[in-house]
C-alpha positions as CSV (number, residue, x, y, z in Angstrom):
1,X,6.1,-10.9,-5.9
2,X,3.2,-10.5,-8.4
3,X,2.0,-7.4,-10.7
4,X,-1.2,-6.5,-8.5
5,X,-4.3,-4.2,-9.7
6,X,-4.5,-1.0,-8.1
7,X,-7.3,2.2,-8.3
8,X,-5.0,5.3,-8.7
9,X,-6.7,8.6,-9.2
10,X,-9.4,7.2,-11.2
11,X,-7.3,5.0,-13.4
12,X,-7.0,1.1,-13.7
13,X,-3.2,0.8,-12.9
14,X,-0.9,-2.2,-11.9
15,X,1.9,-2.2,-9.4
16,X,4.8,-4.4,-8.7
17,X,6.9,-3.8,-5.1
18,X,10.6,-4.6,-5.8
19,X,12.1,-5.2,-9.2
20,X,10.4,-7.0,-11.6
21,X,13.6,-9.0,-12.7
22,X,13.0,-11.5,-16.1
23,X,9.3,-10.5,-15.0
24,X,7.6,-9.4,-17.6
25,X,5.6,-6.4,-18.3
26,X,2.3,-7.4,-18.2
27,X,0.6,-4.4,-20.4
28,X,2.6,-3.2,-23.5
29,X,0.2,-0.1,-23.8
30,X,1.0,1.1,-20.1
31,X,3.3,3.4,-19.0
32,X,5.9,2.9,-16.7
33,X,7.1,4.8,-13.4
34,X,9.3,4.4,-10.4
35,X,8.2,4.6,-6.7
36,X,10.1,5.3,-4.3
37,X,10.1,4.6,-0.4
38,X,10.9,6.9,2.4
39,X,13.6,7.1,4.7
40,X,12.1,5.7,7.5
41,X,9.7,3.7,6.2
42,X,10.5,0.8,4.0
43,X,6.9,-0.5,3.7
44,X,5.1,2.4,2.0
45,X,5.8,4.6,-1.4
46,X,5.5,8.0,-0.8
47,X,6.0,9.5,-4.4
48,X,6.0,8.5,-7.8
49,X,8.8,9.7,-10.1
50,X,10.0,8.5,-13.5
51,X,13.3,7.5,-12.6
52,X,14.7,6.0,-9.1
53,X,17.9,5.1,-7.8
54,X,17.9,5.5,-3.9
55,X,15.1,4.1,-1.8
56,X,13.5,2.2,-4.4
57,X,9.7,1.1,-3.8
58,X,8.9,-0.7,-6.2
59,X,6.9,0.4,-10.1
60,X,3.4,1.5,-11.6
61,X,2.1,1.0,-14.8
62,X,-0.6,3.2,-16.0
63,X,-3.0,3.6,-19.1
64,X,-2.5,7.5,-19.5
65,X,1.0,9.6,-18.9
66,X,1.3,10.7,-15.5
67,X,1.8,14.3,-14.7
68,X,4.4,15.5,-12.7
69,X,5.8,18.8,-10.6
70,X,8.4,20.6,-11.3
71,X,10.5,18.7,-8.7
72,X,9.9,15.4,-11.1
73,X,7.6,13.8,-8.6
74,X,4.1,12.8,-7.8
75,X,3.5,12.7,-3.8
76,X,1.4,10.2,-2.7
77,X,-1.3,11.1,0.5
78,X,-1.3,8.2,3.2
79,X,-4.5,6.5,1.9
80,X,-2.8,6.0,-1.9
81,X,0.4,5.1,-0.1
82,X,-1.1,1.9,1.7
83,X,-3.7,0.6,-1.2
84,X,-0.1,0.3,-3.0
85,X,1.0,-1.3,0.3
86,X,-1.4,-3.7,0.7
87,X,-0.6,-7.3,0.4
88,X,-3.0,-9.8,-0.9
């Protein structure tokens, strides 16, 4: 797996799906969150949170803080859910 480029919410971000390993992080500057997967679906994240343990999508990288709800999450809507998804 590769660090891809993704449009999130208006923002030039990066996404890796799975653990990065020995990969590197490719931008110093960004900041770093945890996505996780749900239940029954493996292939798709569903929210964005700053820490996961169980279900574990995969990570963003973003140039500006991410804001979260009071549950510690960001939910993702279907459409945001597959760009991360995508492959190629």
């Amino acid at each position: 797996m590769a660090w891809k480029k993704v449009q999130f919410r208006g923002m030039d971000c990066i996404v890796f799906e799975g653990r990065p390993g020995s990969e590197k992080y490719p931008r110093e500057d960004y900041f770093y969150y945890a996505m996780r997967h749900g239940e029954s679906d493996w292939a798709c994240p569903i929210t964005i949170e700053k820490f996961v343990c169980a279900n574990y999508w995969g990570l963003i990288g973003a140039p500006k803080p991410l804001s979260f709800s009071n549950e510690g999450c960001l939910e993702l809507d279907n459409i945001e859910a597959e760009r991360f998804a995508e492959r190629g």
